[in-house]
DSSP file (Angstrom, degrees, kcal/mol; ACC not computed):
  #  RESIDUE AA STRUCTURE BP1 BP2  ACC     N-H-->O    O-->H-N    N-H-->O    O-->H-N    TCO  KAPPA ALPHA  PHI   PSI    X-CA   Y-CA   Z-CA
    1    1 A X              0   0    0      0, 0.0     2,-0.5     0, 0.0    22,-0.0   0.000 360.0 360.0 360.0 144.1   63.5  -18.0  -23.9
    2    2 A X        -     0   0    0     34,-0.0     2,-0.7     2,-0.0    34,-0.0  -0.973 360.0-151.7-136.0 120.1   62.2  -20.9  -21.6
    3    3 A X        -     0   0    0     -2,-0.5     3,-0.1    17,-0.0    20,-0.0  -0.854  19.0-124.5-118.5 113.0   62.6  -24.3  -22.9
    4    4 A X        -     0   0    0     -2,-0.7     3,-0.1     1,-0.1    -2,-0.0   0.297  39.1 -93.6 -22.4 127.0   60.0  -26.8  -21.7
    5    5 A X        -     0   0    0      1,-0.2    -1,-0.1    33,-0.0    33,-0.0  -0.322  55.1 -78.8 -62.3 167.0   61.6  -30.2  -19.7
    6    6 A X        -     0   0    0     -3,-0.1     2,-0.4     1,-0.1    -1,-0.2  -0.035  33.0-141.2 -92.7 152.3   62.1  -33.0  -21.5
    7    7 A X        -     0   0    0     -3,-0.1     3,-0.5     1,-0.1     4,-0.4  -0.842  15.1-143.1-103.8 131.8   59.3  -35.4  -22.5
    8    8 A X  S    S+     0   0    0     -2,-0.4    -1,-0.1     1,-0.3    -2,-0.0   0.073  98.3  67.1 -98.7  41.3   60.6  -39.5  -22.1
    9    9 A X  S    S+     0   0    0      0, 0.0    -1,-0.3     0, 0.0    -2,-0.0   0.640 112.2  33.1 -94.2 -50.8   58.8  -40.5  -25.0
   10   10 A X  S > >S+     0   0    0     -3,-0.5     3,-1.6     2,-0.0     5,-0.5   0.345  87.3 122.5 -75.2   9.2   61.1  -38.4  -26.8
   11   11 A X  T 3 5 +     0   0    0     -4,-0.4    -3,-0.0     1,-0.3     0, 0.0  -0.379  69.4  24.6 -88.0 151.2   64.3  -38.6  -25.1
   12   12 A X  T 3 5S+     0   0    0     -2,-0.2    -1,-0.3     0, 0.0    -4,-0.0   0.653  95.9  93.0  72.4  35.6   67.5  -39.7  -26.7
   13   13 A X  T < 5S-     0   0    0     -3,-1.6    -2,-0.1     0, 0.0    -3,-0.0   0.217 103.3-105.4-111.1  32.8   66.4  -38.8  -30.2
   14   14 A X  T   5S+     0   0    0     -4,-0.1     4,-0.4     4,-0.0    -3,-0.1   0.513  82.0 126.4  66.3  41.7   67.8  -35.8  -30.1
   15   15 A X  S  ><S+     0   0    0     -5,-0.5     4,-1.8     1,-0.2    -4,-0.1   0.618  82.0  53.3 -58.4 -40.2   64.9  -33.2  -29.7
   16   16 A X  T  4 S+     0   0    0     -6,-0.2    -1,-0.2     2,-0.2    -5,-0.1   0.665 112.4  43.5-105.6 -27.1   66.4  -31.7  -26.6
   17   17 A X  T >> S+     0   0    0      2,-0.1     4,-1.4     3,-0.1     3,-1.2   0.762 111.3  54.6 -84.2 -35.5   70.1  -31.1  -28.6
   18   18 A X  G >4 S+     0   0    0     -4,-0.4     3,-3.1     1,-0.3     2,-0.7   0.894 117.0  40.0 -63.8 -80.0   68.3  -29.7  -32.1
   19   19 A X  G 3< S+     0   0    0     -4,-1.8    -1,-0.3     1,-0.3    -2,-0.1   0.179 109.9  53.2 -70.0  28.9   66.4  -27.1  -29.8
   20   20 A X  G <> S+     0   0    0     -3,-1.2     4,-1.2    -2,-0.7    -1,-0.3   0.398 113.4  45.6-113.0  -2.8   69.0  -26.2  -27.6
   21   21 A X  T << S+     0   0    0     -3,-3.1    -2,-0.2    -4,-1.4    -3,-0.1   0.076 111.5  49.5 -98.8  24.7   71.4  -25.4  -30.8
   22   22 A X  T  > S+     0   0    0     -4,-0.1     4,-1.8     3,-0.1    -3,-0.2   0.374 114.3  51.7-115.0 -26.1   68.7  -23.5  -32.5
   23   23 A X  H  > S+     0   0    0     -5,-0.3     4,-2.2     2,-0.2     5,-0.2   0.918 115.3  41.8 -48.9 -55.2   68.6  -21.8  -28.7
   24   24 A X  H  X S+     0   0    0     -4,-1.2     4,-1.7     2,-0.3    -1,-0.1   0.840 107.4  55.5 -87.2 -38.7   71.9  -21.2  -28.9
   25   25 A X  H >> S+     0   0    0      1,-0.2     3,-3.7     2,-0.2     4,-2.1   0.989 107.1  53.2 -53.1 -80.8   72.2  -20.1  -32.4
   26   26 A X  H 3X S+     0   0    0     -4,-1.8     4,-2.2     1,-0.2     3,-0.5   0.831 107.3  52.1 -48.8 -40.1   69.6  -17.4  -31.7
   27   27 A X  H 3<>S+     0   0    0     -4,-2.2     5,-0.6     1,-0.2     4,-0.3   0.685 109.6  50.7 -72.4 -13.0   71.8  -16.1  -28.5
   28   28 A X  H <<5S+     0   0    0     -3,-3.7    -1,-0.2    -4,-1.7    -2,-0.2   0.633 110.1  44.2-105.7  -6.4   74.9  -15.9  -30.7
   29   29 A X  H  <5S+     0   0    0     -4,-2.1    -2,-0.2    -3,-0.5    -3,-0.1   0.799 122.6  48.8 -79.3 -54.4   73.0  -13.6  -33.8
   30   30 A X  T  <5S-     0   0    0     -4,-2.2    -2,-0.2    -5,-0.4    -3,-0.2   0.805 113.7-129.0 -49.7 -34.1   71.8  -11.9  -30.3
   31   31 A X  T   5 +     0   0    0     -4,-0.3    -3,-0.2     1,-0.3    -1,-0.1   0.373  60.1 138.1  93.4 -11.8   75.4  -11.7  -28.8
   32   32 A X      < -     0   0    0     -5,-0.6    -1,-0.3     1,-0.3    -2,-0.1  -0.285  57.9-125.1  -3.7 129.6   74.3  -13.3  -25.7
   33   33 A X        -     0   0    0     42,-0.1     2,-0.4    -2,-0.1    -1,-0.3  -0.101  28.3-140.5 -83.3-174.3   75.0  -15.5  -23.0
   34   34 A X  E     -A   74   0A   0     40,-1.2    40,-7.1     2,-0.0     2,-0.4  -0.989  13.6-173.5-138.9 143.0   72.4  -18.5  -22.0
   35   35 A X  E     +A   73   0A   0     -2,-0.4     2,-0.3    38,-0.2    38,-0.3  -0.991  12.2 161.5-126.8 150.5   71.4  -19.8  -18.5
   36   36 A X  E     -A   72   0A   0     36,-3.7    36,-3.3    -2,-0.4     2,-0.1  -0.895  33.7-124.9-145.0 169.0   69.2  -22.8  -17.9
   37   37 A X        -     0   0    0     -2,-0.3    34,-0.2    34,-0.2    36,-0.0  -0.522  22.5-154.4-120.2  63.7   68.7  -25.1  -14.8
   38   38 A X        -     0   0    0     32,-0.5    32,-3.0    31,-0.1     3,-0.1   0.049  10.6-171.7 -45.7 119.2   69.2  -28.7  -15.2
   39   39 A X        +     0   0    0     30,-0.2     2,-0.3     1,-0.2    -1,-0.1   0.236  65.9  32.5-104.8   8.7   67.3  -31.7  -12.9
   40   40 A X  S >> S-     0   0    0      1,-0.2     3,-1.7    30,-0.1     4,-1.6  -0.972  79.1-109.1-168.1 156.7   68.8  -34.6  -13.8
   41   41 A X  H 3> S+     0   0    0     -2,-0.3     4,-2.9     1,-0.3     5,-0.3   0.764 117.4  51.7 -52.1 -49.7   72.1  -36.3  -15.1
   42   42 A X  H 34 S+     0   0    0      2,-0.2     4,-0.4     3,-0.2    -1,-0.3   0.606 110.8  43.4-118.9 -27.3   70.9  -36.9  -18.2
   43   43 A X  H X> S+     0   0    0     -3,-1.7     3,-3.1     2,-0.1     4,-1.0   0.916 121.4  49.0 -83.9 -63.1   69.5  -32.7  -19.1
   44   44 A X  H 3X S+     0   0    0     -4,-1.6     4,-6.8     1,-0.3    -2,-0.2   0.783 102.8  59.7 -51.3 -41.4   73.0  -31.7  -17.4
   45   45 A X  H 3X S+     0   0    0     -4,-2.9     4,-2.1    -5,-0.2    -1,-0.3   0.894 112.2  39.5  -4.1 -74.1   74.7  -34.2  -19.5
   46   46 A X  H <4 S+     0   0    0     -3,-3.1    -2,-0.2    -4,-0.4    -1,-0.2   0.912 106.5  58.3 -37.9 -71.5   73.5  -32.4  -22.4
   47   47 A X  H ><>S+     0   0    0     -4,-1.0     3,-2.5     1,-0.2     5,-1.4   0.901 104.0  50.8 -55.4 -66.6   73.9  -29.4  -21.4
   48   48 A X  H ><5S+     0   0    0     -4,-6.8     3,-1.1     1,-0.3     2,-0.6   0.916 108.1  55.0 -55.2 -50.0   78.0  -29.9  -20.8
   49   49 A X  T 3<5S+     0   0    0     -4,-2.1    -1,-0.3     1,-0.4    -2,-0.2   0.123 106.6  49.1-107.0  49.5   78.6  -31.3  -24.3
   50   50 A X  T < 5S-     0   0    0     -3,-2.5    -1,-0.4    -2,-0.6    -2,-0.1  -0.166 132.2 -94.4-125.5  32.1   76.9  -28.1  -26.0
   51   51 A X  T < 5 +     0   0    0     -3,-1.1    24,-0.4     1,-0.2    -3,-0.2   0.449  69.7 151.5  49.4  24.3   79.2  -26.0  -23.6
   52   52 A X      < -     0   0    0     -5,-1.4    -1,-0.2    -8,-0.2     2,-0.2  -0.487  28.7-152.9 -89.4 163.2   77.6  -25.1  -20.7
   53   53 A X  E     -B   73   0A   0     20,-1.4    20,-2.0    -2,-0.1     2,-0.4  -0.775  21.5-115.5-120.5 156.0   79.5  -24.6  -17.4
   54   54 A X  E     +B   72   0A   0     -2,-0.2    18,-0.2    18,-0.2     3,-0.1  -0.758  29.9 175.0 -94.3 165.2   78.1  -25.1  -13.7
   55   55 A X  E     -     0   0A   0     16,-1.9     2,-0.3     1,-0.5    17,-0.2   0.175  55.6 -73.5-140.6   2.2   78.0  -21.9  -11.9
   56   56 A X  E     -B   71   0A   0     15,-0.8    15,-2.5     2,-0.0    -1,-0.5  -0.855  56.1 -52.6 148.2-153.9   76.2  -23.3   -8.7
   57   57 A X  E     -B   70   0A   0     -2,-0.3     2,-0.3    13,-0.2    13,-0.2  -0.711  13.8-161.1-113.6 148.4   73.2  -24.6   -7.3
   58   58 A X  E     +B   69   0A   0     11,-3.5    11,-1.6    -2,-0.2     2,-0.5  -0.895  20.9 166.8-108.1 123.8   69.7  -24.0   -6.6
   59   59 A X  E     -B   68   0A   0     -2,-0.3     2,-0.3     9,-0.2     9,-0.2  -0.935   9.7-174.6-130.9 120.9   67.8  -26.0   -3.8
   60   60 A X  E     +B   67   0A   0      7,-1.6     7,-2.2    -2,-0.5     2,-0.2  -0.732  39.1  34.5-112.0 161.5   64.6  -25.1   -2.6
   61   61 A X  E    S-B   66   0A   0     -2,-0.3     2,-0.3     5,-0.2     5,-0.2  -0.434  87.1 -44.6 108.0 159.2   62.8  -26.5    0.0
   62   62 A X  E >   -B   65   0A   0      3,-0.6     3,-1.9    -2,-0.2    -2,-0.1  -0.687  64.8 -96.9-109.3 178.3   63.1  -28.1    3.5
   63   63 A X  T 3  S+     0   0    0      1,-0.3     3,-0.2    -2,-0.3    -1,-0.1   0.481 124.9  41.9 -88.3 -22.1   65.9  -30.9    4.2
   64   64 A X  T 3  S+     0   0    0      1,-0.1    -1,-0.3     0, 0.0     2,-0.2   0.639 125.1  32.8 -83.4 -27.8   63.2  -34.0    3.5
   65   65 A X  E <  S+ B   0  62A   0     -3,-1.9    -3,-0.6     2,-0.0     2,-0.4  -0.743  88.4 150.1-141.8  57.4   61.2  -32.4    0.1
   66   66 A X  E     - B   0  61A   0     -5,-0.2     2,-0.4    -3,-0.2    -5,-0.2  -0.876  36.4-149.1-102.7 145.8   64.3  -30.3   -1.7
   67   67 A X  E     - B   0  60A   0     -7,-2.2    -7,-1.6    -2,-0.4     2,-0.4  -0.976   8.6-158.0-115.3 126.9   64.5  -29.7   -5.1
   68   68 A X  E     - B   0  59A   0     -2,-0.4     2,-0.3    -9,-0.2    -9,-0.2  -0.828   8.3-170.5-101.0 113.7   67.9  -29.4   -6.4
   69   69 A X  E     - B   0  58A   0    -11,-1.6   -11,-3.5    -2,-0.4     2,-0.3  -0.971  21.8-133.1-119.9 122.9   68.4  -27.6   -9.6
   70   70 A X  E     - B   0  57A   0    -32,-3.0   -32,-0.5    -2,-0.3     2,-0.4  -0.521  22.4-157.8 -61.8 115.1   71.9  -27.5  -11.7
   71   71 A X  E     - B   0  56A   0    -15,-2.5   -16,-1.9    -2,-0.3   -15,-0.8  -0.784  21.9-179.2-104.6 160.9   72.2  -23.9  -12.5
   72   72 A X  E     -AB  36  54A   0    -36,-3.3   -36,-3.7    -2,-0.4     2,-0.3  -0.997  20.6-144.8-159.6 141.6   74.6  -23.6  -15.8
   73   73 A X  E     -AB  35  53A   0    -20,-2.0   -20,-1.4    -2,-0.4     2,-0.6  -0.899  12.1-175.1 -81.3  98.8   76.0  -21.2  -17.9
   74   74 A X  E     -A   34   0A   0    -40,-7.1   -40,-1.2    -2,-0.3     2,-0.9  -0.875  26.5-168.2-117.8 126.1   76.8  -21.1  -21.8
   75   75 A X    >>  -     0   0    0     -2,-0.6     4,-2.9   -24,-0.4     3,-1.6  -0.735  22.0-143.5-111.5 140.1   78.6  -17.8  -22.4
   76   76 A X  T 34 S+     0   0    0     -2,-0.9    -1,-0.2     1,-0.3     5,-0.1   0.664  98.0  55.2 -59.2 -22.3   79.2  -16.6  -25.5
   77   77 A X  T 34 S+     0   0    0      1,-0.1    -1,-0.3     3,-0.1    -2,-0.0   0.685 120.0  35.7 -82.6 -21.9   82.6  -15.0  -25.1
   78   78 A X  T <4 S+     0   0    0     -3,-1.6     2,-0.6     2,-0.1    -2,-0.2   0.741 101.8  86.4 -92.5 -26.6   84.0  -18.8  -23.7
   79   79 A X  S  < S-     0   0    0     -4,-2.9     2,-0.3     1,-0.1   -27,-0.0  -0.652  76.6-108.3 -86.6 124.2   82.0  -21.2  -25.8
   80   80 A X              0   0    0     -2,-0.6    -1,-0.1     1,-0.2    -3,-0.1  -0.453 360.0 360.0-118.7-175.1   82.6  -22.5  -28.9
   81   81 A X              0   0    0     -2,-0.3    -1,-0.2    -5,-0.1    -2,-0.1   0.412 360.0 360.0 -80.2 360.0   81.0  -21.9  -31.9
């Protein structure tokens, strides 16, 4: 499942928390962990108070033009319900 970044016309009315518990809901009928990649304080934010953990980085790119991506974890055996 790939959910789209966040649009700031919509942000803080709580678009981006409904679908990431209806995400999360489907991975726990499924049995299933979730991983996403987070850009900014404000998705990682998010992300931690629905239970995700970080599990490292990604950064692509050369040392002037990187993009730095939160990679994050929600596992199904840790999180809860």
């Amino acid at each position: 499942m790939l959910i789209p970044c966040g649009d700031k016309g919509v942000s803080s009315r709580g678009v981006g928390g409904r679908l990431i518990d209806w995400g999360l809901n489907q991975a726990r009928e499924r049995g299933e962990g979730v991983y996403v990649e987070a850009d900014g304080e404000a998705g990682k934010g998010l992300y931690f108070t629905k239970g995700f953990k970080v599990v490292g980085l990604l950064v692509v790119g050369e040392k002037d033009d990187q993009l730095v991506d939160t990679c994050m974890l929600w596992d199904l055996d840790t999180s809860a319900s």
